[in-house]
C-alpha positions, -999 to 999 in steps of 0.1 A, spaced: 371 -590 -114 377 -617 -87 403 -644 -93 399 -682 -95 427 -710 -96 415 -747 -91 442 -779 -100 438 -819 -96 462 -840 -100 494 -824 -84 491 -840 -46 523 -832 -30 522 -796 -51 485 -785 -51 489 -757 -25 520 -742 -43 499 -748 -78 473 -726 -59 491 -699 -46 516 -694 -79 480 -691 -94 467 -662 -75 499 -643 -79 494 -645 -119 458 -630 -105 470 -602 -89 462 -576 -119 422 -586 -120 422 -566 -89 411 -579 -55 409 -573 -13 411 -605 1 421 -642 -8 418 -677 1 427 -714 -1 406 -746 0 422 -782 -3 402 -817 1 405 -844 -15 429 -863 16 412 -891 34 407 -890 74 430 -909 94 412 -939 107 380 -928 130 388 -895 118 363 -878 93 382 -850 68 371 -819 65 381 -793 37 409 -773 47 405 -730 44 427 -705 51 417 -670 37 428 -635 51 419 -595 41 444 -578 23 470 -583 -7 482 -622 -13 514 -619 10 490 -619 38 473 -653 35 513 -665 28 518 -655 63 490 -671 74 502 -703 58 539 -705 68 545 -733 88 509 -747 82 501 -783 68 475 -783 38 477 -815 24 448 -818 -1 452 -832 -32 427 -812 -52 424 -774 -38 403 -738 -52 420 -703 -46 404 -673 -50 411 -634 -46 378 -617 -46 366 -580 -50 344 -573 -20 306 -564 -34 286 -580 -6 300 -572 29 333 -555 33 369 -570 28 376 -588 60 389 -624 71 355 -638 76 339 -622 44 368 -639 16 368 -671 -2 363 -704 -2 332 -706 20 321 -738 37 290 -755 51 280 -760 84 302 -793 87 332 -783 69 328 -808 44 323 -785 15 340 -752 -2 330 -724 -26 342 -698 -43 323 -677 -67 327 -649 -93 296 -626 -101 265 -616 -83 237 -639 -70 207 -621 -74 181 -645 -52 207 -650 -27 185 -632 8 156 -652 -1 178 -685 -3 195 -675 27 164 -663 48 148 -699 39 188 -715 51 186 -702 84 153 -711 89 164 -744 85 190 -744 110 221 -735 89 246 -712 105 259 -683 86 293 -667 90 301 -643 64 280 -614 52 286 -626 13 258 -640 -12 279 -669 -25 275 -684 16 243 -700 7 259 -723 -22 279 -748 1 250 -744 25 225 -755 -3 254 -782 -13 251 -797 22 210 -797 21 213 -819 -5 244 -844 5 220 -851 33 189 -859 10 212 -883 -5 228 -866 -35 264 -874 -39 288 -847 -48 283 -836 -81 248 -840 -79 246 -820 -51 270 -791 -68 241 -789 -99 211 -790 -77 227 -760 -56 235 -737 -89 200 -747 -98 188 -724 -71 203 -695 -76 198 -668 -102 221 -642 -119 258 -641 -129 286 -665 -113 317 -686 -119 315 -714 -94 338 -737 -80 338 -766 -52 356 -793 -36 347 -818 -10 364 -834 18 370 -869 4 365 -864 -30 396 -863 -54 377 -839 -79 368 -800 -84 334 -793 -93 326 -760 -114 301 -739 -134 299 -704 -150 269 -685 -166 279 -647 -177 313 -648 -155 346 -667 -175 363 -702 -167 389 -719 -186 403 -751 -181 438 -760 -185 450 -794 -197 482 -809 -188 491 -848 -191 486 -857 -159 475 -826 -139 439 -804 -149 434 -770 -138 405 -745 -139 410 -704 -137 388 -674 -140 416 -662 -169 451 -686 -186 477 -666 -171 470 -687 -136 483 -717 -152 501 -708 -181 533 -720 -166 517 -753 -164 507 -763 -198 492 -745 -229 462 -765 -235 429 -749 -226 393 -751 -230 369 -723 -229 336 -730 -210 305 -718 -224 275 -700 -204 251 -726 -184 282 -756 -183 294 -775 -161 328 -791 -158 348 -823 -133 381 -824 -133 401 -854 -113 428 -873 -117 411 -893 -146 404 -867 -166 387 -838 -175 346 -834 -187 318 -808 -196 284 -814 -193 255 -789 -198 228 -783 -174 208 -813 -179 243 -837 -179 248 -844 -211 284 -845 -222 297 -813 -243 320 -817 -266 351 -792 -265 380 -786 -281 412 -776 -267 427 -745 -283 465 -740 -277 475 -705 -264 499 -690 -286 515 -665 -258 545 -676 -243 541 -679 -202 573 -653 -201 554 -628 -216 536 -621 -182 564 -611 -169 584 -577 -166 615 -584 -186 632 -563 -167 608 -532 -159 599 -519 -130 561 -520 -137 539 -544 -157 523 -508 -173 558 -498 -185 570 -529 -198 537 -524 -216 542 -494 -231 575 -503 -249 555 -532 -262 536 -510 -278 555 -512 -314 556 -547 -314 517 -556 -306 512 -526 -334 530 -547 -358 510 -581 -350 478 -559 -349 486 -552 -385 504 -582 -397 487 -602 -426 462 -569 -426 477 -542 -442 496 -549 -470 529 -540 -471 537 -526 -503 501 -515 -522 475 -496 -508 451 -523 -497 437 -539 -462 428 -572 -460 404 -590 -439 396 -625 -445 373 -634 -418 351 -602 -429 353 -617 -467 311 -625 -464 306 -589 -440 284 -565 -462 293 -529 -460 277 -517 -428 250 -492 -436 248 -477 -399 270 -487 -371 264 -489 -332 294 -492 -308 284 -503 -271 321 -502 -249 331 -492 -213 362 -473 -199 394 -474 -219 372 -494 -249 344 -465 -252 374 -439 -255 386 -464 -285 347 -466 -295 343 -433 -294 375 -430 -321 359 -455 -341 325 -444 -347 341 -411 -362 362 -432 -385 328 -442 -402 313 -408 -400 341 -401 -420 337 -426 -442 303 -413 -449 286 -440 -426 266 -433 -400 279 -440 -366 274 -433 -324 295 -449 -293 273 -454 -265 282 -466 -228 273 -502 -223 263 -499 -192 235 -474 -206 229 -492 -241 210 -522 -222 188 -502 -204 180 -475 -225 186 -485 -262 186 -468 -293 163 -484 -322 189 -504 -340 170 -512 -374 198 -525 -397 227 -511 -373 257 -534 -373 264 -532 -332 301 -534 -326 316 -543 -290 349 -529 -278 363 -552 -249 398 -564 -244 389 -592 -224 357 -600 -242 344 -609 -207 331 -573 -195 295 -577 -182 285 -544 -195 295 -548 -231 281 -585 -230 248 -574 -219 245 -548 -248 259 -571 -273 229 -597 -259 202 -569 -261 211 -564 -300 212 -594 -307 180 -601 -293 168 -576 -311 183 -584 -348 211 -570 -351 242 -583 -366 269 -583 -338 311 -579 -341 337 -583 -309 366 -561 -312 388 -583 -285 421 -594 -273 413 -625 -262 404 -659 -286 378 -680 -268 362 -651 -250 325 -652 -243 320 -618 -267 342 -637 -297 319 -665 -295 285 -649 -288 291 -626 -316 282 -631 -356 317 -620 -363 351 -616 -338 378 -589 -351 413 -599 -326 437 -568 -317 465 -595 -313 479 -577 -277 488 -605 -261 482 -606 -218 478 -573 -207 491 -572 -169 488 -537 -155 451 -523 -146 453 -492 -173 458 -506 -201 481 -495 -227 490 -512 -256 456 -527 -259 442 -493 -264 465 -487 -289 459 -518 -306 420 -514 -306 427 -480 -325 447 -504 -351 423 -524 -354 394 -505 -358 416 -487 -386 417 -517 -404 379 -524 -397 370 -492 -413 390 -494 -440 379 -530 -449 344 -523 -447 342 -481 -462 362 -460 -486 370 -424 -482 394 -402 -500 421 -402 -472 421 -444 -477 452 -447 -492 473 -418 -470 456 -433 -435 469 -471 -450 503 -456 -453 501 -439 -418 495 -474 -406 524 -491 -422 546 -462 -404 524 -463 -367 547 -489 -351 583 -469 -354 565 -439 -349 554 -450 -312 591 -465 -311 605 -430 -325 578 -414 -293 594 -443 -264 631 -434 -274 626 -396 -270 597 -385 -248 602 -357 -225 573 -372 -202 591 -379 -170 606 -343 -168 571 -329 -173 556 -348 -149 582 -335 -125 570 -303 -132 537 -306 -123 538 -333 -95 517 -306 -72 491 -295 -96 456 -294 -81 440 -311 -112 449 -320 -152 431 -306 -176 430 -324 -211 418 -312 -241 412 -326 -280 391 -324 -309 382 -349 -334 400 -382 -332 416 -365 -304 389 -356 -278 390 -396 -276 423 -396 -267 420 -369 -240 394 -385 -225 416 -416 -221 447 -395 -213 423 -382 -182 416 -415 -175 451 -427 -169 463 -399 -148 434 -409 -126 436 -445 -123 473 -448 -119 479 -414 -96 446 -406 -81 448 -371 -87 419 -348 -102 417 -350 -140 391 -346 -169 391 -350 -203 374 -324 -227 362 -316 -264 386 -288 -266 356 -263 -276 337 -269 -244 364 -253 -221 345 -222 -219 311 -239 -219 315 -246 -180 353 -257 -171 373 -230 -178 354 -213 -144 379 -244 -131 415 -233 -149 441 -215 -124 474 -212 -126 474 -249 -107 457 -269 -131 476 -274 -159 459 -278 -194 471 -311 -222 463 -304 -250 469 -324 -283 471 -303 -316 483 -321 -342 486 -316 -385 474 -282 -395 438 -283 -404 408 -266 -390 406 -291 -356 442 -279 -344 437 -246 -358 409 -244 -336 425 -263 -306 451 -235 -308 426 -210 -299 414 -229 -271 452 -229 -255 450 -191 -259 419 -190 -237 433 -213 -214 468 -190 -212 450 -160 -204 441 -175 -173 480 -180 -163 476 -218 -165 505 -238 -178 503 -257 -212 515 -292 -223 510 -295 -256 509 -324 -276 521 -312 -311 538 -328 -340 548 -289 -345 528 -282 -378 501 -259 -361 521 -236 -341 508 -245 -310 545 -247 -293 547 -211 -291 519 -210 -265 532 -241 -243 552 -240 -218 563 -276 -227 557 -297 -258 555 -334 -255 564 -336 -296 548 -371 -316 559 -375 -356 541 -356 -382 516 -385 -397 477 -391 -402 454 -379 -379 442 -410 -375 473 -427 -360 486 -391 -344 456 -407 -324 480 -436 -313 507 -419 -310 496 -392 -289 482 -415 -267 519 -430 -263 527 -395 -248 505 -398 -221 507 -426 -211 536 -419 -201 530 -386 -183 511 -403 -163 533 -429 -154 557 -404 -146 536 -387 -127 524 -422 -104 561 -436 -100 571 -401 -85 536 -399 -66 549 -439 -53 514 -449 -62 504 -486 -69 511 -482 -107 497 -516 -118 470 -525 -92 455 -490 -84 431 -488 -54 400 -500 -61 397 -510 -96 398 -547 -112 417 -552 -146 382 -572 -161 349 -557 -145 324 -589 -149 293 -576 -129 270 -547 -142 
């Protein structure tokens, strides 16, 4: 969730560096942020101290604080943290010092041990100012500089202490270097030729230099001027090797959009396309997947996911069922604590940033337990890619905006092609055809969706009903999902048959009811019936059709997708509303790509 920025080796710049970092941060979510810079010797007589400045509230707020202010450090940390112990105010954000001012921290994650460490701190004498866990690190830093240790001895001997899940990062007054760590929370270094950089995720430096290095769970790293190293717990050198991100810096950017989310969207075709490129072959009926050329047929399958990536888990686990293999989704968060046997399961993880604590933990737990493990990620590097026996990429690229988009449609591609790598079914060869055609069917959705006028429409409803069955009840869940991140209005997703189990007691004529009927088989048949219910109780209908079940007739509006598959109407579908609920947010003047309270990568359980 929280953001981290760190650079060496840009003196006169290092405060710009920092704050052009946290902007790129933005998206992760946050409530506060801060600066530390050190590295500048005292004036003669004069001891330095690390310089802070932090403030409560979006970025533009510490820039106020800063105008006019003289920061001169030559190494510096920035964070933007998402409050989880003590509320979001001045004293509570990051970097934290010691007693003396001679050291900083900032920290990602939880630390579990942190009362006991603190109790025993102030027992000591050490004086506490903030009402956060990651205080006691400089203060345990400081314990040790005065037994003797010298910087980065004293930065070990303090992560030592504390137990559970952290990115870490220091600097200290007259010392040209940033000390860092990381165990279950991500940090990436970025190389340039004569400046290093650290970052909780690449886009913070990306405009620096393409060269990075993943960090690994219990490492350390120094970067200064000299150079850059990695050490593991016990300080022996780690070799790594730099990896050169293939995303353009500019593709961060809105090209031109008015949100991050939209510019997404439109994307949509194009990260389709590299989703699929390579996999599906363009002119016979095959998928190819070299990196699953060893990966035995699965005879049961386990997905563990959270938000968006369970709604795309949930789609997958019916393409096996399909396929005549057993398969279940199950909520990461619930997987670790309570899970299923897993005998010869192959356990699948859903996670776009391959760094959600949830989906890690769950991925851990099976593996503990035997299973063979896959990552279905967007990101190369990522702690669930490299943990796992086997990494399947959805090629996105940097997903900006909160809600994602085009990386849920690209996790349904990919899973696709998982499916059809691993299983056959009789629909094999129609569903590979539907695949080839999914990217200018989203483009065919983009150029002519009624969305924004429907939105219009219902810009006062009470709540939004949204209803699917089959590989659609997936999408309707995530369709729900949307219109509550981005607007914060009522909505729920439902399997289209249990409207009159319990919700329909909820349907007036103010709550209007999506539903997505598409092809003409027994699912939309049935959905169709559903509507009528829904009808009879004078609430209006938006209704997702490619126009082959009839359904129109009962809708007050139709938000039309191309006749295809079932499986990528899925995608397409989707497409739709997302948009609605975009729509419905821009006219609402919500905060479309950093919603209230939510974080773009959720790294704590």
């Amino acid at each position: 969730m929280c953001g981290i920025i760190g650079c060496v080796g840009r003196p006169d710049e290092t405060l710009g560096v920092l704050i052009h970092g946290l902007s790129k941060l933005e998206y992760r979510g946050y409530d506060s942020a801060g600066v530390a810079l050190a590295g500048t010797e005292g004036t003669v007589g004069i001891e330095s101290t690390v310089d802070i400045e932090k403030r409560a509230g979006k970025l533009e707020n510490l820039r106020g604080a800063l105008d006019g202010v003289s920061m001169p450090g030559s190494v510096g940390i920035g964070h933007t943290r998402w409050s989880t112990h003590g509320p979001p105010t001045d004293r509570n954000a990051h970097p934290h010092p010691d007693c003396e001012g001679n050291v900083a921290v900032l920290h990602n994650g939880i630390i579990e041990n942190f009362q006991e460490i603190r109790d025993e701190l102030v027992a000591d004498g050490h004086d506490f100012r903030s009402d956060t866990d990651t205080e006691v690190v400089p203060h345990l830093i400081e314990e040790a500089l005065q037994d003797g240790a010298n910087p980065e001895e004293a930065f070990r001997e303090a992560v030592s202490r504390i137990e559970g899940s952290y990115a870490i990062a220091a600097v200290f007054a007259d010392t040209e270097a940033v000390f860092c760590a990381r165990q279950d929370s991500p940090l990436v270094l970025g190389l340039d030729a004569d400046a290093y950089y650290l970052a909780s995720d690449v886009p913070a430096f990306r405009d620096y230099t393409d060269r990075v290095v993943y960090m690994d769970d219990g490492e350390f790293a120094r970067l200064d001027p000299e150079g850059w190293a990695v050490t593991d717990a016990s300080g022996e050198p780690v070799e790594k090797e730099p990896h050169v991100v293939e995303w353009d810096a500019e593709e961060t950017g809105k090209s031109g959009y008015d949100h991050y989310m939209m510019k997404e969207i439109h994307e949509q075709p194009r990260t389709l396309r590299e989703c699929l490129r390579g996999r599906v072959d363009e002119l016979g009926d095959q998928v190819q997947l070299e990196e699953f050329a060893g990966l035995a047929p699965p005879s049961s399958v386990q997905f563990v996911a959270c938000g968006t990536s369970y709604h795309a888990a949930l789609y997958g686990a019916q393409l096996f069922r399909e396929a005549g293999v057993p398969a279940q989704a199950f909520l990461a968060s619930e997987y670790r604590t309570s899970p299923p046997p897993i005998g010869n399961n192959l356990v699948i993880g859903v996670t776009q940033s391959g760094e959600t604590a949830d989906t890690l933990s769950a991925l851990r737990e099976a593996s503990r337990r035997g299973a063979s493990t896959l990552a279905v990620t967007n990101v190369i590097g990522s702690s669930a890619a490299r943990e796992c026996d086997h990494a399947l990429y959805i090629r996105a690229g940097p997903e900006i905006g909160v809600a994602a988009s085009k990386t849920f449609a690209s996790q349904l591609a990919a899973l696709n092609v998982l499916a059809l790598a691993t299983t056959r079914s009789a629909d094999s060869r129609a569903a590979i055809g539907a695949l080839r055609d999914l990217p200018s069917d989203v483009q065919a959705v983009l150029d002519e969706s009624a969305s924004e006028s429907v939105a219009r429409e219902y810009i006062d409803a009470d709540a939004y009903f949204f209803i699917g069955r089959g590989y659609q009840y997936p999408v309707a869940l995530e369709g729900a999902l949307k219109m509550k991140e981005i607007t914060y209005k009522h909505a729920e997703g439902f399997a289209a048959g249990e409207l009159k189990h319990g919700p329909l007691a909820l349907v007036t004529e103010r709550t209007p009811v999506i539903a997505i009927a598409v092809g003409d088989g027994d699912a939309a048949g049935k959905t169709v019936g559903n509507i009528k219910e829904v009808e009879a109780r004078n609430a209006p209908v938006i209704a997702v059709t490619d126009g082959r079940s009839g359904v129109e007739r009962y809708a007050d509006h139709v938000l039309p997708v191309p006749e295809s598959h079932p499986r990528t109407a899925a995608v397409t579908a989707s497409v739709q509303l997302q948009l609605l609920a975009y729509h419905s947010a821009a006219q609402l003047d919500r905060s479309i790509d950093k919603p209230r309270n939510l974080a773009k990568s959720v790294t704590v359980e």
